[in-house]
N, C-alpha and C positions, 0 to 999 in steps of 0.2 A: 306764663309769659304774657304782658300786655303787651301787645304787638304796637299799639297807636301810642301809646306813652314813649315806648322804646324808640318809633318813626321819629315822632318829636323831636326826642332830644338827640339822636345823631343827626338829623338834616338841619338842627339847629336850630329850628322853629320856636323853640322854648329852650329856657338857660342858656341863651347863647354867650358861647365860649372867646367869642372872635372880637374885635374892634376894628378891625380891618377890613375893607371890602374884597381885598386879595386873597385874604386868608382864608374867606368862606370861598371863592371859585377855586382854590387850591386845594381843600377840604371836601368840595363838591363833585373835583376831577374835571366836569366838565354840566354845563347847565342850561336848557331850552331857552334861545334868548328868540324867541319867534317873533314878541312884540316888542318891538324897539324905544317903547317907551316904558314899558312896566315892566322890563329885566333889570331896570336900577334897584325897584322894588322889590322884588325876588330875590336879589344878593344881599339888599341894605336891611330887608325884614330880618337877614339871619347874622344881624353883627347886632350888640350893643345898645348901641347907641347910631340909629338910622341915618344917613347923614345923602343925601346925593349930591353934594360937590366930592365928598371923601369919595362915591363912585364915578366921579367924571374926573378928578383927578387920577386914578388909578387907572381908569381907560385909556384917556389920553396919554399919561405916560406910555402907554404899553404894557403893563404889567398885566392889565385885563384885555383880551382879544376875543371879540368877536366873527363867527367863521362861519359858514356851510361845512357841515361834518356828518357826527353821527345820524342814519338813518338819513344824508343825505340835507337835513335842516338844520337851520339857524342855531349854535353853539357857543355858552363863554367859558373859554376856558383858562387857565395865566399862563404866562409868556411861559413859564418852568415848565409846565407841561405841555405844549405848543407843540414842539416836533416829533414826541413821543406820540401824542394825540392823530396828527397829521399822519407819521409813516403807519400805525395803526390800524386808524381807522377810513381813514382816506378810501381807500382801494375800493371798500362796500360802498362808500358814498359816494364814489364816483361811479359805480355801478349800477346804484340805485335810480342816478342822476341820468343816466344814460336811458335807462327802462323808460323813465319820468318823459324824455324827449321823444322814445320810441313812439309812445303813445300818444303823445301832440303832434306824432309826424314831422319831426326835426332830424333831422342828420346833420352833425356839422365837422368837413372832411378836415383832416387832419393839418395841410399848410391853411387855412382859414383859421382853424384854432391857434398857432402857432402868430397868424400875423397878425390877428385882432390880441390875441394875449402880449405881445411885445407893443403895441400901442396902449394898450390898459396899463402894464408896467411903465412905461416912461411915462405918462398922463400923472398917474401914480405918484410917481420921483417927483416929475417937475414942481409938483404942487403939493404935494405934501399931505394934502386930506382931497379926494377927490369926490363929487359925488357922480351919482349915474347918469345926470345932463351933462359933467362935466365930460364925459368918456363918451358920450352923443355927439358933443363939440368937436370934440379931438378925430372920432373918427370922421364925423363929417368934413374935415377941412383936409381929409385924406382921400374923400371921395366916395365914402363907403356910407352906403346907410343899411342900417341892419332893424328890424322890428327890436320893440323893448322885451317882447317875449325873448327874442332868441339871444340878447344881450344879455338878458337875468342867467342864461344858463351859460356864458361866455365866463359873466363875472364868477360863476359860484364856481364852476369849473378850474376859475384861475385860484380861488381860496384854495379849491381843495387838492392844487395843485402845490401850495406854497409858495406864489406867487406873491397875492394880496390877502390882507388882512385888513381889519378894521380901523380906518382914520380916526379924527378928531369926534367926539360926540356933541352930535347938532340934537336941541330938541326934538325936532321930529322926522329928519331924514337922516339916512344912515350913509356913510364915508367912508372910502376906501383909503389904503395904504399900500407900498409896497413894502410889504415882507421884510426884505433883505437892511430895512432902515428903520423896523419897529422893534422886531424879535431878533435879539441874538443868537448865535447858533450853538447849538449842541450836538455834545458826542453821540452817535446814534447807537440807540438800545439794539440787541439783539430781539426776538421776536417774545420770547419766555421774560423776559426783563419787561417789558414792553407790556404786558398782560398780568406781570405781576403787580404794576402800577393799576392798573385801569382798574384791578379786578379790586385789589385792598383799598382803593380810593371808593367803588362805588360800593362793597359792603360796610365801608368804617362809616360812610353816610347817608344811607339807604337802607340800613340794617334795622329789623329785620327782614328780608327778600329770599325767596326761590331762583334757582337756576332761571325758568323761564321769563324770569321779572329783567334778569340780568341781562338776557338774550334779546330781549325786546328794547331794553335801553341803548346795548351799546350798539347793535345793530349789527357784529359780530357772529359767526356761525355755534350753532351749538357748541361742535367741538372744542373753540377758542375759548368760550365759556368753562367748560369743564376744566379744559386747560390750566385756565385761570385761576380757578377754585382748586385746582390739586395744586399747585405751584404753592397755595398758598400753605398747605401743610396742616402741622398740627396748631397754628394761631387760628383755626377758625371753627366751627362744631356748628352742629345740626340740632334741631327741635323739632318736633311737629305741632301744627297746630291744624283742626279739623281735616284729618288727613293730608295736610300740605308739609314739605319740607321746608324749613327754613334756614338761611344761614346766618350765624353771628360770627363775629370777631371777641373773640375772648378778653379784651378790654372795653367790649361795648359801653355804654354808656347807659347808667340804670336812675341814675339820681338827679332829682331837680323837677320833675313835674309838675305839676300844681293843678288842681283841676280849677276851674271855673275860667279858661282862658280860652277866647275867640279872637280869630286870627282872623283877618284880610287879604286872601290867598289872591296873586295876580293871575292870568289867565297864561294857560301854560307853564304851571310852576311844577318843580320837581316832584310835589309832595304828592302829584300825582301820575305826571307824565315817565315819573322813574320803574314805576309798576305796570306789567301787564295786566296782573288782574289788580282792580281797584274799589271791591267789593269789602274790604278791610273796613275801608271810613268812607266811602261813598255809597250807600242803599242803594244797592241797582235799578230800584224803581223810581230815584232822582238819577240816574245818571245823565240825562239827556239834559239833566239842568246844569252838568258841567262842562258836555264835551257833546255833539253830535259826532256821525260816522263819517262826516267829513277831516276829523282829524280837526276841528274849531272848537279851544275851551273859552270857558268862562271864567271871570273873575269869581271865585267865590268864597262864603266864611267856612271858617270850620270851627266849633264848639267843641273843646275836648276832644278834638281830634276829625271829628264828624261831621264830615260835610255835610251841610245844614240850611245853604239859604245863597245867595248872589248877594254882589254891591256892585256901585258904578265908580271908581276911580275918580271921574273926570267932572262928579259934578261939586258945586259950592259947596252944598250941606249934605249932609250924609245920606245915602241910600242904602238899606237895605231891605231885604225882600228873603222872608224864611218859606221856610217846605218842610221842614220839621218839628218839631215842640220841643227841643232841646235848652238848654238853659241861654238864652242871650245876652244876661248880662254884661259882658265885659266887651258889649261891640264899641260902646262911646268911646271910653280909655282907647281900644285898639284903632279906630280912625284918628281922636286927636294925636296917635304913633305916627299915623301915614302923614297928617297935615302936617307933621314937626319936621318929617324926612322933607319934604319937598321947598323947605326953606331951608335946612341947615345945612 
């Protein structure tokens, strides 16, 4: 079993399947969109033909939302899985959210949450795509001034309430919506329904993964996990690799590889933050060149799977910076990929 060939081609990093930018957050279940400008790049590296209007079209319709969810952090997931995601996984992320406050010493009493969230909702409406000065405005002419700390946990509160979700996509600030006028509503999953979604979405595209890779992603308790993985039945089977269990889905996807291909991974991308242990394609003794323990990654390559060296997104001409001796050829090709997204 090659485990990094295998990651590949189901997260769609190579041979990708898609042309749609919806199809890969639909395919994904749900995807770290923590930095607001290179989660285009994250969804649009895994279609085709890269495109970031075909991502800002799909945002803006709706189809892609942006949320506070899983584990509590920034989530795209499509509109189709929106309230399955929400009734879910919500309850741990509000939990989470809560602890997060505990610990900055915030408390915020129950009619305060209720009447700052019905002013973020009409803010919301009125306008159509709000941002977070905008809901500064609104409360200020109500009287109320709140710290931008204790708004950020009002706003993410209201996401993960189904409240608000993500407005129009600005370059480099992020926009609210109200819910009820972006995402249609659906018939609500029972809980086993609900898990059987989340659970065959994050093995068809993260496969190959352990139980504890799944439990770290969804942010869900062991049990639900397990849950998940029995629900799924006899479509899914086990392997070991160096005493680890792994799960596949028995139409995994084994074909299309290619070796000599290096990618331009954005910071925060699935291909790493979907695993707890990340020892697979990252040498532990780079890891600090991907992520410190503050939960902050880095943009970085990966060569044949192997994480291997950094780039800088955001300058003219290309950066990059190795830590390994792995093959580099194919970093030119893969930037002028990134330069072609960002125009077309």
């Amino acid at each position: 079993m090659n485990l990094i060939s295998l990651r590949l081609l189901n997260q769609q990093l190579v041979a990708q399947q898609f042309d749609d930018p919806v199809q890969v957050v639909d395919h994904m279940g749900a995807m770290q969109a923590q930095d607001y400008r290179m989660m285009r790049w994250a969804v649009a590296m895994r279609t085709r033909k890269p495109s970031v209007k075909a991502f800002k079209r799909a945002f803006d319709s709706g189809e892609i939302i942006r949320l506070h969810l899983m584990r509590g952090t920034w989530q795209l997931v499509s509109a189709e899985d929106y309230w399955t995601m929400i009734g879910l996984c919500a309850p741990k992320g509000i939990a989470v959210t809560k602890g997060w406050m505990s610990s900055n010493k915030i408390s915020i009493p129950s009619e305060e949450l209720m009447r700052i969230r019905d002013i973020l909702a009409l803010t919301a409406a009125d306008m159509g795509s709000a941002t977070k000065e905008d809901f500064v405005q609104a409360l200020a002419e109500k009287n109320i001034q709140i710290d931008s700390h204790r708004l950020s946990y009002h706003i993410r509160l209201a996401e993960m309430s189904g409240t608000l979700c993500s407005g129009d996509l600005l370059p480099m600030k992020a926009t609210y919506a109200l819910t009820a006028n972006k995402v249609k509503p659906s018939a609500a999953m029972d809980r086993d329904e609900a898990l059987t979604v989340i659970t065959r979405k994050y093995l068809h595209s993260r496969q190959p993964a352990t139980l504890e890779d799944f439990v770290w992603w969804s942010g869900l308790n062991i049990g639900d996990c397990r849950r998940g993985i029995a629900l799924l039945g006899n479509t899914i089977h086990q392997e070991r690799w160096k005493g680890r269990v792994f799960y596949l889905t028995d139409d995994c996807r084994s074909r299309g590889f290619r070796k000599g291909r290096c990618l331009m991974i954005p910071p925060y991308d699935e291909y790493l933050i979907s695993y707890k242990s990340r020892d697979i394609v990252l040498p532990p003794e780079y890891s600090h060149k991907a992520h410190n323990n503050r939960g902050i990654f880095q943009p970085i390559i990966a060569c044949d799977g192997i994480v291997c060296g950094n780039w800088s997104p955001f300058k003219g001409q290309m950066y990059a910076e190795f830590f390994t001796g792995n093959n580099h050829r194919g970093v030119q090709q893969e930037w002028s990929r990134y330069k072609q997204f960002l125009i077309k």
